[in-house]
VOVEX-826074 format. One record per residue (C-alpha): residue number from 0; x, y, z. Coordinates in Angstrom, 2 decimals, decimal comma. Layout:
BEGIN
[atom NUM; [X; Y; Z]],
...
This chain:
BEGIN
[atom 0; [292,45; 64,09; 112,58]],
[atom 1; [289,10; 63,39; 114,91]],
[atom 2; [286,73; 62,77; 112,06]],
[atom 3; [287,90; 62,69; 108,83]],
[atom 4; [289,21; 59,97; 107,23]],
[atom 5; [293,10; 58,95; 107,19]],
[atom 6; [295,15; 60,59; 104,48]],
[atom 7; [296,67; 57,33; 103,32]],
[atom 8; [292,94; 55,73; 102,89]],
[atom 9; [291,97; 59,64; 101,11]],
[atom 10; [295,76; 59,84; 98,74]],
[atom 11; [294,91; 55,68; 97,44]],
[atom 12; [291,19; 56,39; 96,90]],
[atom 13; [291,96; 59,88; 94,84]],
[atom 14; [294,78; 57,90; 92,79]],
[atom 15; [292,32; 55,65; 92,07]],
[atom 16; [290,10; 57,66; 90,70]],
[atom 17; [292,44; 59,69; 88,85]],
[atom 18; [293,56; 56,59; 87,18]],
[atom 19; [296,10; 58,38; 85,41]],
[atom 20; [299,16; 60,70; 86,32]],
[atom 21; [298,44; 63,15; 89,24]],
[atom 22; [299,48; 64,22; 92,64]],
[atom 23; [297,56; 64,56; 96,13]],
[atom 24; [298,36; 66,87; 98,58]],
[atom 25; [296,86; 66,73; 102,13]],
[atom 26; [297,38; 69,85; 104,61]],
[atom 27; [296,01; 68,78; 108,42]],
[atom 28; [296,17; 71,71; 110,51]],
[atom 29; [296,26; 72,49; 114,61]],
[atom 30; [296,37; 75,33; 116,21]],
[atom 31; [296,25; 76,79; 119,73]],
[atom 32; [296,92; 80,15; 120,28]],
[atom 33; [296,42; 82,53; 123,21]],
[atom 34; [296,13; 86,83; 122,99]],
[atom 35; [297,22; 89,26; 126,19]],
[atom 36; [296,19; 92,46; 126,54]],
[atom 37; [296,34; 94,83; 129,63]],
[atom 38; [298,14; 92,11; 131,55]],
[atom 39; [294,73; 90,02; 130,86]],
[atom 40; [294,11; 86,66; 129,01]],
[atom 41; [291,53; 87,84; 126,52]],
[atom 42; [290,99; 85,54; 124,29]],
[atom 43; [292,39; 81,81; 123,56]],
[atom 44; [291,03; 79,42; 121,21]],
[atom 45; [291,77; 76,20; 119,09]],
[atom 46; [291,48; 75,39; 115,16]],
[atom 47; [291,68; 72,30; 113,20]],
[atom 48; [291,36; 72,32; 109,20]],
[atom 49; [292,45; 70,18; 106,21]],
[atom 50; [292,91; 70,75; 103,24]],
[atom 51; [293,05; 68,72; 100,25]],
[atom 52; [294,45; 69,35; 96,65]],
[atom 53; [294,80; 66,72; 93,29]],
[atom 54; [296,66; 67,88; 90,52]],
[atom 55; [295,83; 66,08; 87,27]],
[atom 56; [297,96; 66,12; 84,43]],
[atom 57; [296,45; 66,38; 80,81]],
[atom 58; [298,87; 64,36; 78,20]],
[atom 59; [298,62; 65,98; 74,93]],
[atom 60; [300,43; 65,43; 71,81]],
[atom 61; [302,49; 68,61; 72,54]],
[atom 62; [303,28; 68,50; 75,89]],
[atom 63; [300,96; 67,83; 79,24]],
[atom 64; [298,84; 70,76; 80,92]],
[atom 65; [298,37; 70,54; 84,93]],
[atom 66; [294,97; 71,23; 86,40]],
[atom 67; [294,40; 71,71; 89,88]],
[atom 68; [291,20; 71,47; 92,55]],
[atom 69; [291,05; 71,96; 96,45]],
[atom 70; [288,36; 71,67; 98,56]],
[atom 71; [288,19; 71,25; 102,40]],
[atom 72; [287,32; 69,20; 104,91]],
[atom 73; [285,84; 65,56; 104,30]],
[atom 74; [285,62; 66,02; 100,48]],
[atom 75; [283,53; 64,27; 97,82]],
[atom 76; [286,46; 62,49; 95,93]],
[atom 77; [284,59; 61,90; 92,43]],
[atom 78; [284,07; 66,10; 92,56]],
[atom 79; [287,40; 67,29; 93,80]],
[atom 80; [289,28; 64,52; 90,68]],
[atom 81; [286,15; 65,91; 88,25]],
[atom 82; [287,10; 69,43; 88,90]],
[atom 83; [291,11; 69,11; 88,80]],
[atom 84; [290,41; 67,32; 85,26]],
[atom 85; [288,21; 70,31; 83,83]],
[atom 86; [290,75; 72,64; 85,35]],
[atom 87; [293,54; 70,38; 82,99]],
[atom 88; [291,31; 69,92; 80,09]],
[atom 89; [291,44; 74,24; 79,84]],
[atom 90; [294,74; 74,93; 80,69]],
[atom 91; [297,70; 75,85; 78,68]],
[atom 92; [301,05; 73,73; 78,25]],
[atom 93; [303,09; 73,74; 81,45]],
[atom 94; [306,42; 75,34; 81,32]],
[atom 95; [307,68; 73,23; 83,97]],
[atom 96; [306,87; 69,71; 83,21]],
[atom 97; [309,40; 66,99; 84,40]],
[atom 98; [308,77; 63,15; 85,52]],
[atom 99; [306,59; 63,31; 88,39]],
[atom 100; [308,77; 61,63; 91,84]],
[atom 101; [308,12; 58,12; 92,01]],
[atom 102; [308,52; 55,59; 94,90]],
[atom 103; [308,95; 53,91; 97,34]],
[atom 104; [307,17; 55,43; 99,65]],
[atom 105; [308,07; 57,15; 102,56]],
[atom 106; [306,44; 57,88; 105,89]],
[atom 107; [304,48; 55,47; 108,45]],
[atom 108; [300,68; 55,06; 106,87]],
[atom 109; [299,73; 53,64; 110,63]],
[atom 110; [300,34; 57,01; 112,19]],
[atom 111; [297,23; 59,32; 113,48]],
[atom 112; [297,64; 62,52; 112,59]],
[atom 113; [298,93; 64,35; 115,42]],
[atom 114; [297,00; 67,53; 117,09]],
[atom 115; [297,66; 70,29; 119,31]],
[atom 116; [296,26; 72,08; 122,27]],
[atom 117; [295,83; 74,63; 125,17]],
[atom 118; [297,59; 71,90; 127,05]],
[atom 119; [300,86; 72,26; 125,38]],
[atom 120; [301,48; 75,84; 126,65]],
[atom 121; [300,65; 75,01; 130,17]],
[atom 122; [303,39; 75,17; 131,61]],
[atom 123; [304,32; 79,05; 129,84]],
[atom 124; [300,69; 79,93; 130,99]],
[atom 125; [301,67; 79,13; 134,64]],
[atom 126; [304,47; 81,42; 134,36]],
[atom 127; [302,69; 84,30; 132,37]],
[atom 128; [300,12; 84,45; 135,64]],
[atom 129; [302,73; 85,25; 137,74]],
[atom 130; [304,76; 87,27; 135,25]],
[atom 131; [301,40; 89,58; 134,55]],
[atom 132; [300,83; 89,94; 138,61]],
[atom 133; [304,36; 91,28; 138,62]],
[atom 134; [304,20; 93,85; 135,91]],
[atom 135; [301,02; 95,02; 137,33]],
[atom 136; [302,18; 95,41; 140,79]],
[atom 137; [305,13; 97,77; 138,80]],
[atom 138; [302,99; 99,73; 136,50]],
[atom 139; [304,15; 97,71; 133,45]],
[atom 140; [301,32; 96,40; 130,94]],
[atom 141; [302,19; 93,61; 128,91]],
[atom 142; [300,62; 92,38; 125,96]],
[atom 143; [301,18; 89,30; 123,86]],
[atom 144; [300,29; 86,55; 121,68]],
[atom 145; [301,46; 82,62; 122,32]],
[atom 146; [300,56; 80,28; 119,42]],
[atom 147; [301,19; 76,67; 118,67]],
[atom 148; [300,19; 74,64; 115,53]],
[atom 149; [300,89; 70,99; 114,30]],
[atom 150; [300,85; 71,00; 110,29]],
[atom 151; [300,86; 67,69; 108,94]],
[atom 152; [301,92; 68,11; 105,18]],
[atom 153; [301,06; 64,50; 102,74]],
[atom 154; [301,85; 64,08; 99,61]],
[atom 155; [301,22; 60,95; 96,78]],
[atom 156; [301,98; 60,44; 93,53]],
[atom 157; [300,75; 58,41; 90,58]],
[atom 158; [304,56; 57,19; 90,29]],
[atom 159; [304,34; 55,89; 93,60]],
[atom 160; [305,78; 58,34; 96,50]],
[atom 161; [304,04; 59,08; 99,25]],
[atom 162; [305,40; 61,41; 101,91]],
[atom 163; [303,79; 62,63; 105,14]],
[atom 164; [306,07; 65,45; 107,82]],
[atom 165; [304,64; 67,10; 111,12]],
[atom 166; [305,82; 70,91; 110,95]],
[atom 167; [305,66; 72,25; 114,81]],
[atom 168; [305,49; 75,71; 115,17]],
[atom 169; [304,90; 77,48; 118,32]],
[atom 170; [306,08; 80,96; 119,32]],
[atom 171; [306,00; 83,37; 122,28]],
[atom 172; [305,75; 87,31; 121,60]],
[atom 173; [305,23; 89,97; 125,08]],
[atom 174; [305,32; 93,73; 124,92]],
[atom 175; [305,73; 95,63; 127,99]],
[atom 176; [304,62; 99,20; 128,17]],
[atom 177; [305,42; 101,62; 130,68]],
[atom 178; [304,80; 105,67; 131,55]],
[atom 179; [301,70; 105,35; 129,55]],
[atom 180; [303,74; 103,87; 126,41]],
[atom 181; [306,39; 106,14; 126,33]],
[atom 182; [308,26; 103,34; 127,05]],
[atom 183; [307,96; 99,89; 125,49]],
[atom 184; [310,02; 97,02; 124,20]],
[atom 185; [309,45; 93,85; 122,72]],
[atom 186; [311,00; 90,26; 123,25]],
[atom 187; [309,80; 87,03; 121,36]],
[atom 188; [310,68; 83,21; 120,62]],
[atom 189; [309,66; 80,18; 118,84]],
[atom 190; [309,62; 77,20; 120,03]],
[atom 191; [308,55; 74,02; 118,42]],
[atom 192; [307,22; 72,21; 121,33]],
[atom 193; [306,96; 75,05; 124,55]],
[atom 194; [309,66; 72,86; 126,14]],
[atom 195; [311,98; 74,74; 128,26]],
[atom 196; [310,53; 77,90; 127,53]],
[atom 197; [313,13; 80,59; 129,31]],
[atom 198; [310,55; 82,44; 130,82]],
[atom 199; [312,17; 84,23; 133,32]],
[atom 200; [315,03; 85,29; 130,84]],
[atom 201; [312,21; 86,91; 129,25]],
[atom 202; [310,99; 88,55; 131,93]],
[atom 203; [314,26; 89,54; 133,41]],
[atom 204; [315,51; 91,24; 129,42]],
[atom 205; [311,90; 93,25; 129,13]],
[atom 206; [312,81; 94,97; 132,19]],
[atom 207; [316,33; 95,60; 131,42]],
[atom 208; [315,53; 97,20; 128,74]],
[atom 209; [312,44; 99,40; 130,23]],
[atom 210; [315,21; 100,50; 132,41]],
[atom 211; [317,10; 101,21; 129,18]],
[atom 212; [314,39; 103,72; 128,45]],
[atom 213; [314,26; 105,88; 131,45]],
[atom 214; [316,30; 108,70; 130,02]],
[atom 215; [314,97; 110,02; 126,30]],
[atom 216; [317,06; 111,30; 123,61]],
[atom 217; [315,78; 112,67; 120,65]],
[atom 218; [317,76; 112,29; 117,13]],
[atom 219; [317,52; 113,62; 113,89]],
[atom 220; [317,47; 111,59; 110,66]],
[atom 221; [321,10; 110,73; 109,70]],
[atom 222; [323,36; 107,76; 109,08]],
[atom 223; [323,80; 106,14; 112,53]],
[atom 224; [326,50; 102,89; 113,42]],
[atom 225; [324,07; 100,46; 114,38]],
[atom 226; [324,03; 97,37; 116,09]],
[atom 227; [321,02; 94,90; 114,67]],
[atom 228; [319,69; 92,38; 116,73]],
[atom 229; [319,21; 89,13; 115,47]],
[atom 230; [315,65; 89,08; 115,08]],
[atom 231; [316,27; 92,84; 113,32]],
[atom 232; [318,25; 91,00; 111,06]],
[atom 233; [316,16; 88,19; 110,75]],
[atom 234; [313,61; 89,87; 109,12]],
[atom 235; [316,16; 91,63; 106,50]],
[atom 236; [317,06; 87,81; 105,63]],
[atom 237; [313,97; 86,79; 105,30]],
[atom 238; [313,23; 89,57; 102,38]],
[atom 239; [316,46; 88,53; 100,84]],
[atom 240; [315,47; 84,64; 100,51]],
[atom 241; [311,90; 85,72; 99,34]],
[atom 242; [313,99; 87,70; 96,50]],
[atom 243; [315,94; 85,11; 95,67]],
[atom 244; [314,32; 83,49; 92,82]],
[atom 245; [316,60; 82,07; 89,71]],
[atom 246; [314,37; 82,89; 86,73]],
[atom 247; [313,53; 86,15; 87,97]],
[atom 248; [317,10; 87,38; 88,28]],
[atom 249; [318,18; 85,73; 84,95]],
[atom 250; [315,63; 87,73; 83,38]],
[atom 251; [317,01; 90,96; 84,91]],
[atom 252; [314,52; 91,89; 87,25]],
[atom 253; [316,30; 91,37; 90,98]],
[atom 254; [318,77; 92,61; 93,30]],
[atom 255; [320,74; 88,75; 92,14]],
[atom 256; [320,49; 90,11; 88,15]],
[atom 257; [323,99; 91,51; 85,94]],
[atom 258; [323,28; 94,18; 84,23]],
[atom 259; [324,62; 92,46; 80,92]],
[atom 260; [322,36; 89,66; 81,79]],
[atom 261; [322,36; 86,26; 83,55]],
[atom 262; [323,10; 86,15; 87,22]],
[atom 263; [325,44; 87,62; 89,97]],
[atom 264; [326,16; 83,47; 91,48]],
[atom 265; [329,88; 83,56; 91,97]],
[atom 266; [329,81; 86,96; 92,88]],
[atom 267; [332,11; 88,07; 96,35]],
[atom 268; [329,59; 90,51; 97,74]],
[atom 269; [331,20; 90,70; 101,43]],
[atom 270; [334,82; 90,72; 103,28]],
[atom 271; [333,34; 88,93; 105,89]],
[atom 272; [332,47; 85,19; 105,51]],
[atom 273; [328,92; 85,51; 105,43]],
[atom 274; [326,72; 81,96; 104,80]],
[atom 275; [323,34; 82,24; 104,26]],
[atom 276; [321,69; 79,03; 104,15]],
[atom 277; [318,69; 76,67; 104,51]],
[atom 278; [319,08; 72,85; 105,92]],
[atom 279; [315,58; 70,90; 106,38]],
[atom 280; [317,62; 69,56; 109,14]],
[atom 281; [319,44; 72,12; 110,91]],
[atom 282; [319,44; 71,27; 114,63]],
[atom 283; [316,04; 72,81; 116,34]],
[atom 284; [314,70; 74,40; 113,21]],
[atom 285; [313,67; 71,19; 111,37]],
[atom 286; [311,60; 71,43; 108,33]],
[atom 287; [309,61; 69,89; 105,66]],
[atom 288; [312,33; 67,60; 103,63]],
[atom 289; [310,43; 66,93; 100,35]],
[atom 290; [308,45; 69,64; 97,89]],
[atom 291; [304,87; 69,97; 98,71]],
[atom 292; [303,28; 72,98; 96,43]],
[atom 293; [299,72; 72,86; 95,06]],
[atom 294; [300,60; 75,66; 92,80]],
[atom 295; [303,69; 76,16; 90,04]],
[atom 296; [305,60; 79,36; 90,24]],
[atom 297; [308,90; 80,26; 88,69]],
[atom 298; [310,87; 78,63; 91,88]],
[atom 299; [308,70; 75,62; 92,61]],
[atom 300; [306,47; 73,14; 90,20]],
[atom 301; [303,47; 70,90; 90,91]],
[atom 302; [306,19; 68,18; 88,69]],
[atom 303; [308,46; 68,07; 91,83]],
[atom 304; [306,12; 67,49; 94,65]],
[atom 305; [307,72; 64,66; 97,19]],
[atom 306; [311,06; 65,53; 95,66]],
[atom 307; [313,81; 65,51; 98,32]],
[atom 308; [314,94; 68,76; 99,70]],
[atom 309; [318,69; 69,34; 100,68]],
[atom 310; [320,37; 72,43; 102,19]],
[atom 311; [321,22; 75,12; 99,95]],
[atom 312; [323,91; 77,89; 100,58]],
[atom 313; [322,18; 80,92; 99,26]],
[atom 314; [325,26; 82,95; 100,03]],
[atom 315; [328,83; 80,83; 101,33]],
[atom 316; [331,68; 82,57; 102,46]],
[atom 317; [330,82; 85,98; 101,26]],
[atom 318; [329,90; 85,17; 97,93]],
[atom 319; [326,65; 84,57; 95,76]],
[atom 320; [326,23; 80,89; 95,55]],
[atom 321; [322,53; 79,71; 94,99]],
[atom 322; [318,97; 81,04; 94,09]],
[atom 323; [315,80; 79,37; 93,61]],
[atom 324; [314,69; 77,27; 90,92]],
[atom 325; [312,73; 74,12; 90,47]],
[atom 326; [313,57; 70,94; 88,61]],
[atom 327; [312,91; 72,37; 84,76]],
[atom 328; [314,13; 76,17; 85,51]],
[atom 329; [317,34; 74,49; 86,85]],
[atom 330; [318,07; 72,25; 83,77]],
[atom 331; [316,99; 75,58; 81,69]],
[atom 332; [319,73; 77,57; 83,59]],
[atom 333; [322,16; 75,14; 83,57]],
[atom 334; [322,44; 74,15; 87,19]],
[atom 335; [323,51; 71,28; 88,67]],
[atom 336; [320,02; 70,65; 90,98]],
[atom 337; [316,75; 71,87; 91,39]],
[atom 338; [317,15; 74,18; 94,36]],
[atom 339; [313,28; 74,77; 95,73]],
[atom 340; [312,42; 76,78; 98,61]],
[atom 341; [312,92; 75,72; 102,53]],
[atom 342; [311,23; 76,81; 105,04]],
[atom 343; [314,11; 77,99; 107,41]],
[atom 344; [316,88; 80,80; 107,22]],
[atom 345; [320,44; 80,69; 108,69]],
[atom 346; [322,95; 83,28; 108,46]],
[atom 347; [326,42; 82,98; 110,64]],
[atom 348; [330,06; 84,73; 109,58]],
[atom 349; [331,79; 82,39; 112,49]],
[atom 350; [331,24; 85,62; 114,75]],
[atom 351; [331,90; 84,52; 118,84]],
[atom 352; [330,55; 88,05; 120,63]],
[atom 353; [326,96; 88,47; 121,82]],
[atom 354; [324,87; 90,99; 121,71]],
[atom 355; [326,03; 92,39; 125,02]],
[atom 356; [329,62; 92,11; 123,72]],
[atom 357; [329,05; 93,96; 120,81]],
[atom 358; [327,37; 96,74; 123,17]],
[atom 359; [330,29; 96,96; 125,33]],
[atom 360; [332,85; 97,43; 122,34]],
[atom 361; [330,72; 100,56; 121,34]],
[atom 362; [332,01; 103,80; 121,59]],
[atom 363; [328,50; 105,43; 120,10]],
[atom 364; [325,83; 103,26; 118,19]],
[atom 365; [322,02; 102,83; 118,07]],
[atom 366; [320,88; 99,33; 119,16]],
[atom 367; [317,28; 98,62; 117,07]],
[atom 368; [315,57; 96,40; 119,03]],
[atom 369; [312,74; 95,46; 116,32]],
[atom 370; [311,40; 96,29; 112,65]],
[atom 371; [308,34; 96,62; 111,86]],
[atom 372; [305,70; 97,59; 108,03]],
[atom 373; [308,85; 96,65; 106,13]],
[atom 374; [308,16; 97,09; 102,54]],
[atom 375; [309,13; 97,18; 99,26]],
[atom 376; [310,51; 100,48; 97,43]],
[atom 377; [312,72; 99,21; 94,41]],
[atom 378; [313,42; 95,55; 93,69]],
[atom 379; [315,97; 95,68; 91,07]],
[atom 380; [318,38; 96,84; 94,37]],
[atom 381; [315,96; 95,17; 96,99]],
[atom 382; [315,70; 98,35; 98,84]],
[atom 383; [313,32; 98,72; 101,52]],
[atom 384; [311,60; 100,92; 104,41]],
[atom 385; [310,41; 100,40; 107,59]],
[atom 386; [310,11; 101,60; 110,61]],
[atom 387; [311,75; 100,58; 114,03]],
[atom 388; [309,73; 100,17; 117,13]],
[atom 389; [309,42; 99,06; 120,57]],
[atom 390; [313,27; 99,98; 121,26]],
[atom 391; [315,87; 101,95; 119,57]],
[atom 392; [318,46; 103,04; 122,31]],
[atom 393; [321,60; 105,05; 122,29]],
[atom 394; [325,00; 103,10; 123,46]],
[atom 395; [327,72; 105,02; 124,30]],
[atom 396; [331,15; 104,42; 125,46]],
[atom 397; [330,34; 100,53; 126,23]],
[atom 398; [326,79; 101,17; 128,06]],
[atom 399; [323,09; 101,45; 127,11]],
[atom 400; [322,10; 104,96; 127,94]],
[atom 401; [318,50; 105,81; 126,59]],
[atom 402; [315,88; 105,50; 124,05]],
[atom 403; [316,07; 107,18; 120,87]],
[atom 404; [313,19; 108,41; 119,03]],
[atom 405; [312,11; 106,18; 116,66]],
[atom 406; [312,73; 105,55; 112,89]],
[atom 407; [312,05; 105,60; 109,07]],
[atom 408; [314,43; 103,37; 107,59]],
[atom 409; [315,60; 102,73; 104,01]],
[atom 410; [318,15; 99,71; 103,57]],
[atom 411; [318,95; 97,27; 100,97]],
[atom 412; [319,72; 93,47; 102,77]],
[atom 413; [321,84; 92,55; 100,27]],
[atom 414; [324,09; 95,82; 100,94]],
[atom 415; [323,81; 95,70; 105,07]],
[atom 416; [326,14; 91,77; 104,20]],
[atom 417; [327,95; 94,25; 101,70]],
[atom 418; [328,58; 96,86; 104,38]],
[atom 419; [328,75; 95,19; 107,69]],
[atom 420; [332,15; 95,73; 109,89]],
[atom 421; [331,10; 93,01; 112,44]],
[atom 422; [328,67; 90,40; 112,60]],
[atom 423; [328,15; 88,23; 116,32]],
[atom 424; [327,09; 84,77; 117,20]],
[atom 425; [324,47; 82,80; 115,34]],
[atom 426; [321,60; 82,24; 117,44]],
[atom 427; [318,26; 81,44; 117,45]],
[atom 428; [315,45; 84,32; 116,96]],
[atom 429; [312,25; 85,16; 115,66]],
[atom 430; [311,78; 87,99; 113,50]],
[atom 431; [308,80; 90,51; 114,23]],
[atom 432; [308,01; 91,33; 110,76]],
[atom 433; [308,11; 88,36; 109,20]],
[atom 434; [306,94; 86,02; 112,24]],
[atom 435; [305,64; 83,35; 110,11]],
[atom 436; [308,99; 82,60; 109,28]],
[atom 437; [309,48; 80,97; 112,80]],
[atom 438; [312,60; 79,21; 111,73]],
[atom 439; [315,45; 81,66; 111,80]],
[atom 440; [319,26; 81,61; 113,26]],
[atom 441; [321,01; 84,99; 112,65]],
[atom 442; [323,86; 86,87; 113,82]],
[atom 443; [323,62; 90,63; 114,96]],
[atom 444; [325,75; 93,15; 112,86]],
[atom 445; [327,46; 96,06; 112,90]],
[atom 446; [326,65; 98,74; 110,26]],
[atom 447; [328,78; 101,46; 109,95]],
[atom 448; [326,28; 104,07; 108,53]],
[atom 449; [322,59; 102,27; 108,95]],
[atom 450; [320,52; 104,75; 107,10]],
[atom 451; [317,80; 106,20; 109,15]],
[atom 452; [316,13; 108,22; 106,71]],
[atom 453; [313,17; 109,96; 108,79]],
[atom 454; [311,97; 110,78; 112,53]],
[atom 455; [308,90; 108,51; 113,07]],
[atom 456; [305,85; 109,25; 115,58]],
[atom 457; [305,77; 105,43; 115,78]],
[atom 458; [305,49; 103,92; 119,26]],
């Protein structure tokens, strides 16, 4: 990064000074991102940052105690390895301690560390001129938000690893607004390097469903059959991984807990072959491969940085198969491998019909376009609320014909797998809600009796 020094000269000089067991972690970060508002570029801008952590680990006759330090920027080494040691010196026994992840090391030392730009989106910017000309010559407003960033994760260890991964993550968002907002809709994307971004399929669906909207139907609060989108569902997912942590459940605290005690793994939970999983490298939503945490929680220990990361089936076929531990809560538990976190979520049932397929098959659903302020309301079932927004229409016999009111929801993701009657192709989406979580394939489904609890004024 222009400026500061490489992370390979910054990980050996920190070891060094360390001179006894501890870990480095390096974050680079570059961003470009870009804001539209009344069919108007208002703002754009470009970031860079780094970030860099040592974890020292205090032997003691007893055990070994981890202390941690991070400072920014081009950092004074001697201070940064001085403070991680205090932080050691006054820390209690770690919980987690296992043999830190040795050698050889990985990754290309050579290598600059990669940056992004406004450049990368030119292409999408071209197109969003024209696109915003268009709506404005048709009374539609569009606002959005296009973002691009190039995290470069490093990590070394005393034992000898060193590991270095470029994370691209880029996405593309766009409202359109129309009759003063009574109708809108939402569309959005990631894309890892704005290659081949389907503008024009973007365009063409915003519109579609504007014209969706023309006719308004108001609803009362009821259980509705819904179709989900993908990026609907998405989101759901994405709560469910967050909530699936091992030591957590085995302590009876989680939607994943017996009530006797231990876990529900094993446990059929759907008729239809659900698989939810997470692969480091699953075709176009690459990730991270190795542990990089400058923290220790109950799924993921400062021990296991630069361990290797392989996919993990969450759920597999319809049943309970995996939750999140690290290397000691693992061997605690009994399980075969450590089973950290991983930055992507896949969910498929082997469903073939698209969205539009499972519209035309409809004799009366809701289609929910988008979730949105999904939070929390009891964790021992995982229930949540939310509200839907930017498009909730009304199918009937095969066809799109309005927009329904929007919705308070309250809905358990764990029961929507239990409860689905139909679940479509996998494909790649980005969910609203949780739209740091860029890497997501899902499948819309079919809920029989999707429980929209209140009317919202949302719009």
């Amino acid at each position: 990064m222009s400026g500061l020094p490489h992370p390979s000269d910054v990980t050996r000089r920190i070891l060094a000074e360390a001179g006894s067991d501890a870990t480095v972690l390096m974050s680079d970060g570059s961003e470009a991102e870009v804001r539209v508002a009344n069919n108007t570029v208002t703002t754009n801008g470009q970031r860079r940052s780094r970030t860099v952590t040592v974890v020292v680990f205090d032997e003691r006759p007893d055990g070994v105690a981890a202390g941690v330090a991070s400072r920014s920027g081009d950092v004074d080494i001697h201070e940064l390895v001085a403070a991680a040691r205090h932080d050691a010196a006054n820390a209690p026994l770690a919980t987690d301690a296992a043999p830190l992840v040795g050698g050889p090391g990985h990754g290309a030392e050579s290598d600059e560390v990669p940056e992004t730009s406004l450049e990368v989106m030119g292409d999408v910017l071209d197109s969003l001129r024209e696109l915003t000309a268009r709506a404005e010559s048709r009374g539609v407003t569009l606002a959005g938000f296009f973002s691009h960033a190039l995290a470069t994760t490093t990590v070394a260890t005393s034992a000898g690893a060193y590991r270095r991964f470029t994370q691209p993550t880029g996405s593309v968002q766009l409202v359109a607004r129309a009759d003063g907002g009574q109708r809108s809709t939402w569309r959005g994307l990631s894309t890892p390097y704005f290659r081949d971004v389907p503008m024009d399929e973007l365009e063409a669906d915003l519109y579609r469903r504007l014209e969706w909207a023309q006719r308004r139907i108001e609803l009362p609060a009821g259980r509705y059959e819904t179709i989900m989108s993908p990026s609907t569902v998405a989101d759901m997912m994405a709560y469910l991984y967050f909530s699936n942590e091992g030591p957590d459940a085995a302590q009876g605290r989680t939607v994943f807990s017996t009530p006797g005690g231990g876990t529900r793994n094993g446990e059929k939970i759907s008729s239809l072959p659900f698989t939810l999983y997470s692969d480091p490298f699953a075709a176009g939503l690459e990730c991270r491969p190795f542990v990089a945490t400058s923290a220790s929680s109950t799924t993921e220990s400062v021990f296991d940085n630069a361990m290797d990361i392989e996919r993990t089936d969450w759920i597999r076929d319809g049943v309970i198969n995996d939750l999140r531990f690290h290397r000691a809560g693992a061997a605690e538990a009994g399980r075969p491998r450590a089973t950290p976190g991983i930055d992507n979520i896949i969910l498929e049932a082997g469903g073939t019909a698209s969205l539009d397929d499972m519209i035309a098959s409809s004799e009366r659903a809701l289609l929910i376009n988008t979730l949105w302020y999904i939070r929390s309301v009891d964790p021992a079932t995982l229930l949540l609320t939310g509200l839907t927004r930017d498009g909730v229409y009304l199918v009937e016999d095969g066809k799109v014909t309005g927009q329904v009111n929007n919705f308070r929801f309250n809905e358990s993701p764990l029961d929507l797998l239990t409860r689905a009657t139909e679940a479509g192709v996998s494909e790649l989406t980005l969910p609203r809600e949780f739209d740091e979580f860029y890497r997501a394939r899902t499948c819309s489904l079919r809920i029989p009796d999707f429980n929209m609890s209140s009317v919202s004024p949302a719009s």
